[in-house]
C-alpha positions in Angstrom: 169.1 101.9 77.0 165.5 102.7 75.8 164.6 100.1 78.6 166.4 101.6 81.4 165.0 104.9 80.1 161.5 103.8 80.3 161.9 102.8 83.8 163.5 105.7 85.0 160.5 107.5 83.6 158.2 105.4 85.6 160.1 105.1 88.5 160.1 109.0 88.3 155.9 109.4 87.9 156.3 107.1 90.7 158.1 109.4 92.9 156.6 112.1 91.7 152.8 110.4 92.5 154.4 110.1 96.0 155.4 113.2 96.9 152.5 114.4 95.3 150.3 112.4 97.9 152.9 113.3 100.2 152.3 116.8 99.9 148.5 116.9 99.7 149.0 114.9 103.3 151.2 117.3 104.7 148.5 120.5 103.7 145.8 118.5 105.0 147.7 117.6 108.2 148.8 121.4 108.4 145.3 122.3 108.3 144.2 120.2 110.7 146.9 121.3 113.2 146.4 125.0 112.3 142.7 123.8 113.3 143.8 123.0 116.7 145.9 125.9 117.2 142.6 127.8 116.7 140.6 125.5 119.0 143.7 125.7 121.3 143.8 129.4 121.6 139.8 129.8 121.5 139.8 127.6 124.6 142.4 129.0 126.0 140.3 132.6 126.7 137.1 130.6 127.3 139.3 129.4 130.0 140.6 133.0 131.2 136.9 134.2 130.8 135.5 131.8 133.1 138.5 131.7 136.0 137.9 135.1 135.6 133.7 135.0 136.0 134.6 132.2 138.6 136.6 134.6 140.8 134.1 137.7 140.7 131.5 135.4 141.8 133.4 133.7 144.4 134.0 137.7 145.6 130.6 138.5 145.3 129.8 135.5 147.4 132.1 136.5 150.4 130.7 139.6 150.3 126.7 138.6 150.5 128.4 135.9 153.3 129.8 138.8 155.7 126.9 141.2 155.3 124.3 138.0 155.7 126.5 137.2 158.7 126.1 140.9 160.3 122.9 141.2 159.8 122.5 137.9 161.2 124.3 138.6 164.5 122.3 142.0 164.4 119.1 140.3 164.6 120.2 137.9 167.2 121.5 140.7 169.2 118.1 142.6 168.7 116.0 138.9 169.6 118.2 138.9 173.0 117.4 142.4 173.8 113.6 142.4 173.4 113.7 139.0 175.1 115.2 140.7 178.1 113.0 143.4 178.2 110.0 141.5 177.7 110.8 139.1 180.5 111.1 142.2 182.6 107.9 143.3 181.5 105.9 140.0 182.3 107.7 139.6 185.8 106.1 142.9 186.6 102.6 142.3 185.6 103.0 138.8 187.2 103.9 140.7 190.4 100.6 143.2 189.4 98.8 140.2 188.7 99.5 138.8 192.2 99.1 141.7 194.3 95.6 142.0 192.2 94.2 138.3 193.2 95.3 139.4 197.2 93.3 142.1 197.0 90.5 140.0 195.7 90.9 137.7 197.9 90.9 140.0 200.5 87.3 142.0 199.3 85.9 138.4 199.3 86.9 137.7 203.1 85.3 140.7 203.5 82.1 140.5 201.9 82.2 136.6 203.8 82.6 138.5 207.1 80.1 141.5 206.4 77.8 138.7 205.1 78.2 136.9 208.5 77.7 140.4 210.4 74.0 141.3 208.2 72.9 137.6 209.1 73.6 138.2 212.9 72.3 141.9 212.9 69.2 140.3 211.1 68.7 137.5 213.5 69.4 140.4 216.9 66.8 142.1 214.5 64.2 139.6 214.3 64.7 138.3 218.0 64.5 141.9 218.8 61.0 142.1 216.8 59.4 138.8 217.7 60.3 140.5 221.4 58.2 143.5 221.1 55.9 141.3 219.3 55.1 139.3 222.4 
């Protein structure tokens, strides 16, 4: 009896031992999950924070894309506009320009021809002198 006593009374620190390291295992797991619940639910609103960050940038972005986009087709608009006018502008002094070199060309003929008329009048001239001359 004493026997059988004895090893009940082992076999019980035995189980007791057990759950003993049984339990200590179970808090530690339970920490460690209560860990990743917190890790979870931290990440979780990083998460929220940055789809959120994500979509006011992506917002912002349209908007500085539309209003680049305007006041891209506004400059090109302005561009064609003064390129118009300006080749308006240079077909009329072109057109200047050309009448201008007629003219000159014209006041050189005419300096040629008065130039031909002063050397004639000079040689009637000088005929005329070495005439009286005589």
């Amino acid at each position: 009896v004493k026997q059988e006593r004895d090893q009940v009374l082992e076999d019980l620190g035995n189980v007791e031992r057990a759950f003993s390291d049984l339990h200590r295992k179970y808090e530690r797991t339970r920490e460690v999950v209560q860990g990743f619940k917190t890790n979870e639910d931290q990440l979780k609103v990083a998460v929220e924070d940055l789809n959120r960050k994500y979509r006011k940038a992506e917002e912002r972005y349209d908007l500085l894309k539309t209003h680049a986009e305007t006041k891209l087709d506004e400059a090109n608009q302005k561009l064609g506009e003064i390129q118009r006018s300006k080749a308006g502008e240079i077909a009329k002094l072109q057109a200047l320009l050309r009448k201008a070199e007629m003219g000159v060309a014209s006041l050189e003929r005419t300096v040629e021809q008065k130039t031909r008329e002063n050397e004639e009048l000079t040689k009637i001239c000088d005929e005329l002198i070495s005439r009286v001359g005589q």
